[in-house]
N, C-alpha and C positions, 0 to 999 in steps of 0.2 A: 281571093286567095283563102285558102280552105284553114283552118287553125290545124287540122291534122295534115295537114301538108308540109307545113314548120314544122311540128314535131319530129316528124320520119324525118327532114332533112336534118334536124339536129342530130337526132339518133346516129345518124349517116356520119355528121362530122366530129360525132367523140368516138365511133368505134370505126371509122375508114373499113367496114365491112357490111354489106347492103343485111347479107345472113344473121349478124348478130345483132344488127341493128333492128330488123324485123323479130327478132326473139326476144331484146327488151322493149317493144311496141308493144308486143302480143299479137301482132299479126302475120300473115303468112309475105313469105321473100318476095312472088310476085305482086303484090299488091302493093308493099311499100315502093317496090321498083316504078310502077304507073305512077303512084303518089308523086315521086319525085320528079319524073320524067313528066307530067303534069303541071308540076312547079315552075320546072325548069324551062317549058310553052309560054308560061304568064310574065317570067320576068326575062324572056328572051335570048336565053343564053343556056352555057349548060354547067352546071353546079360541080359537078365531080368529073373528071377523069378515071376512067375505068381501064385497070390496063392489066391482064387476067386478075390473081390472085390481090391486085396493089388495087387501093383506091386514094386517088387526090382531090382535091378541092382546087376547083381552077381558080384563077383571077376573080370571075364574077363571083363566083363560091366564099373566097376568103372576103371579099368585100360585103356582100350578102350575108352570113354568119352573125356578126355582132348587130346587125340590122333587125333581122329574125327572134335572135335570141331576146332583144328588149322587148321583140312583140309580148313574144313568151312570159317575159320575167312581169309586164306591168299588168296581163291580162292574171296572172297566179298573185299579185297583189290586191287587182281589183273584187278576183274570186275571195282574198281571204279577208281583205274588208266587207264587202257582202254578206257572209258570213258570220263575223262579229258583230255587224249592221243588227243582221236577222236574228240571231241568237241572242242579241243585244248585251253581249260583251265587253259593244264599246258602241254605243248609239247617244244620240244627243235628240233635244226635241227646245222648242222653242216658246215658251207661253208669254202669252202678254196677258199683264192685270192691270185692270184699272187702278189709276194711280191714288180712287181715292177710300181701297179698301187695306182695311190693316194687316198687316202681317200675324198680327198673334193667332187666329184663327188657322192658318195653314203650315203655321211649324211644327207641328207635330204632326201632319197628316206627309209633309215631304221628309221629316225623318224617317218616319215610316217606310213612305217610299224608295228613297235611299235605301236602307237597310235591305230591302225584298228585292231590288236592281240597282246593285252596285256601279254594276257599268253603262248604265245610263246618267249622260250631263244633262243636266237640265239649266239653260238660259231664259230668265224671267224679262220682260220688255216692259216697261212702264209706260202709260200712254191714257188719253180720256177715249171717251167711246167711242168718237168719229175717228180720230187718228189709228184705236185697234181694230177698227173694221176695217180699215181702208187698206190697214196689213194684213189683215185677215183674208183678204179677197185677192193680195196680190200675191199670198204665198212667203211673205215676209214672216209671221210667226202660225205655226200651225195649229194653234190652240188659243180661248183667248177667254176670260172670265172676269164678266164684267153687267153693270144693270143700264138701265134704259128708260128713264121715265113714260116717253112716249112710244117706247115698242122694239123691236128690232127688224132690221130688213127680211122680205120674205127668204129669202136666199141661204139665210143662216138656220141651221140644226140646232136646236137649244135645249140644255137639259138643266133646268131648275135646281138651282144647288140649296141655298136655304135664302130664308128672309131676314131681315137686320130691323131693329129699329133704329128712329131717330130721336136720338137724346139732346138735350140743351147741354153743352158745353159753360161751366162757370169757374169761373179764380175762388179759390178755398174764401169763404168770410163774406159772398155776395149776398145779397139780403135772401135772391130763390135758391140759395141752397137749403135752407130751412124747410123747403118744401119737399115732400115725398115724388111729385111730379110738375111740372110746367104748364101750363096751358100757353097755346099760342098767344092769345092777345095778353099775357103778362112781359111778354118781350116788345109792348109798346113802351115806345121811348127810351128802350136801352142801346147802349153803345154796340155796334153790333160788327163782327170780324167776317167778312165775307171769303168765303169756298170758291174761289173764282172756277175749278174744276168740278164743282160739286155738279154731276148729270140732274140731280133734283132741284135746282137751284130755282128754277123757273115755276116749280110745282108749288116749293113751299113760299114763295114769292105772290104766287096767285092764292096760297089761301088764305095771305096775309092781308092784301085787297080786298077780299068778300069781308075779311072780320075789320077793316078800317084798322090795323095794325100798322102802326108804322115805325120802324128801326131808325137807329141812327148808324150809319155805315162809316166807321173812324178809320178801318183799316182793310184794303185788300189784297189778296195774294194767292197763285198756283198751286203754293207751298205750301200745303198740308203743315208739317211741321212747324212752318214759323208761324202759321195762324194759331196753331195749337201753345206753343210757348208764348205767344201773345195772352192767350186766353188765361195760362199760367199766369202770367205778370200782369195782371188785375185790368188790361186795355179793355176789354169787353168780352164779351160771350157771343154764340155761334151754335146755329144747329148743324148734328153731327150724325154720321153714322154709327151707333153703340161701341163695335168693334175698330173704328177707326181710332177713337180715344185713345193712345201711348203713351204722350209727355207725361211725367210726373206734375202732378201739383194743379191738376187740375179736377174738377167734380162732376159728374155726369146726373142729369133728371131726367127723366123719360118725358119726351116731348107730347102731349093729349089733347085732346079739343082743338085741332083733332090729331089722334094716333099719324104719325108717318111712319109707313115701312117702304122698303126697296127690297126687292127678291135681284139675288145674285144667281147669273147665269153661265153654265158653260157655252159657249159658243163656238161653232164651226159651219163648216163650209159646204150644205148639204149636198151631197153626192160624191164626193171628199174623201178619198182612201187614207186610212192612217195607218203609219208604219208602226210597226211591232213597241217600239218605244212608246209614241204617242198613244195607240190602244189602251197601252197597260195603265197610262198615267190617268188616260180617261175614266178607265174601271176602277180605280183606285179611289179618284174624287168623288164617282156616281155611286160609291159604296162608303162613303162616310155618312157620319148622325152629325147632324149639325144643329144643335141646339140652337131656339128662336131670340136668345138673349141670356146672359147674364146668368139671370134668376133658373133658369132652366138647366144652364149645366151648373152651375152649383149645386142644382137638386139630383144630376145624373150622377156626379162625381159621389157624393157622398150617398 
């Protein structure tokens, strides 16, 4: 069934005149006349009554009519979401971040955002790095920014956003806050709050083994947050990612001897079309300065 074939027959049943209907078409009398006569072969009956000057709309016609017309009304819907899709008037896009990077780094890069496309929603998914790839590949979020100690699957498209250190988490008054920086084996025999999400967990574990370092592990949890307020309320310390650091009341050393960094990445899905929204979001992040630490944008800022 031809979609201009609905039309002319619509045409046909607001003006009961094959001639006028063919003139708001824009096409010539006999052509809408086939069109309809066309129509009228596929759904096996005959649509109008032609009787000289008079046209009516038979039985099958009037029942046919309100059938037709939703074709019309949901394909002129579909067209004018499309449209707002594409223009992204009103588009939405899906990012997954790993759960254990901080927010303060990307609020001002999605205000930004916001402001430059309004009518793009953006929905954030939180998740650790096997759970965002495994949505990743199944089309569950289109976007996904996140690290990997040991690599990422060949499959994924990755564009290096920036590198983070890893700082020592301390409760204000701990004896290594006095220090400018930590060395790993100074966190021998301290009370130690474990990252159960932490992707480096396993890294900084192994280089605790070569140096004969050993923690005492008092408390663990998922929960970013309540490890962090823990660390607040003097239960122990924890290494951290710099930018992960939020709760109040807690002090941050630069973790040395040796240095940990994690590079954060964007990730997708190589071969992987992205819709106008998603493009733009990606152009957006792959065109920010992301300063290495701390010390760094304080020296850009000022």
């Amino acid at each position: 069934m031809d979609i201009h074939h609905i039309r002319y027959f619509l045409a046909v049943c607001e003006t009961l005149n094959f001639t006028r209907a063919a003139e708001a078409c824009n096409v010539t009398q006999p052509a809408l006349s086939r069109a309809v006569q066309q129509l009228e072969e596929e759904v096996g009956g005959l649509l109008f009554r032609r009787e000289r000057s008079l046209t009516h709309l038979t039985d099958l016609g009037l029942l046919m009519r309100p059938r037709l017309q939703q074709v019309m009304d949901e394909l002129g819907d579909a067209r004018r979401e499309a449209k707002r899709f594409l223009t992204m008037e009103q588009a939405g896009l899906t990012l997954g971040v790993m759960c254990t990077i901080g927010p303060r780094r990307f609020t001002g890069m999605l205000g930004h955002f916001h402001r430059n496309f309004p009518g793009i929603s953006l929905s954030m998914v939180e998740g650790t790095p096997p759970k965002l790839a495994d949505r990743l590949v199944s089309g569950d979020i289109d976007i996904a920014v996140m690290a990997q100690a040991e690599g990422f699957p060949e499959r994924f498209e990755l564009q290096p956003l920036y590198r983070e250190r890893f700082v020592v988490a301390l409760p204000a008054g701990h004896r290594l806050s006095e220090r400018n920086a930590v060395s790993l084996v100074d966190l021998d025999g301290e009370n130690y709050l474990e990252r159960l999400n932490c992707e480096y967990a396993g890294h900084i574990d192994g280089l605790m083994r070569e140096r004969h370092c050993e923690v005492k592990v008092v408390y663990a949890s998922e929960r970013e947050d309540w490890i962090q307020n823990m660390v607040a309320g003097g239960l122990g310390l924890c290494a951290i990612p710099e930018y992960s650091a939020v709760a109040p009341g807690i002090q941050t050393r630069p973790l040395i001897e040796p240095e940990v960094w994690r590079e954060i990445c964007l990730a997708s899905m190589a071969g992987r079309r992205h819709s106008p929204a998603v493009a733009n979001f990606v152009k957006a992040l792959k065109s920010m300065v992301w300063p290495e630490s701390r010390l760094e944008e304080s020296a850009m800022l000022n």
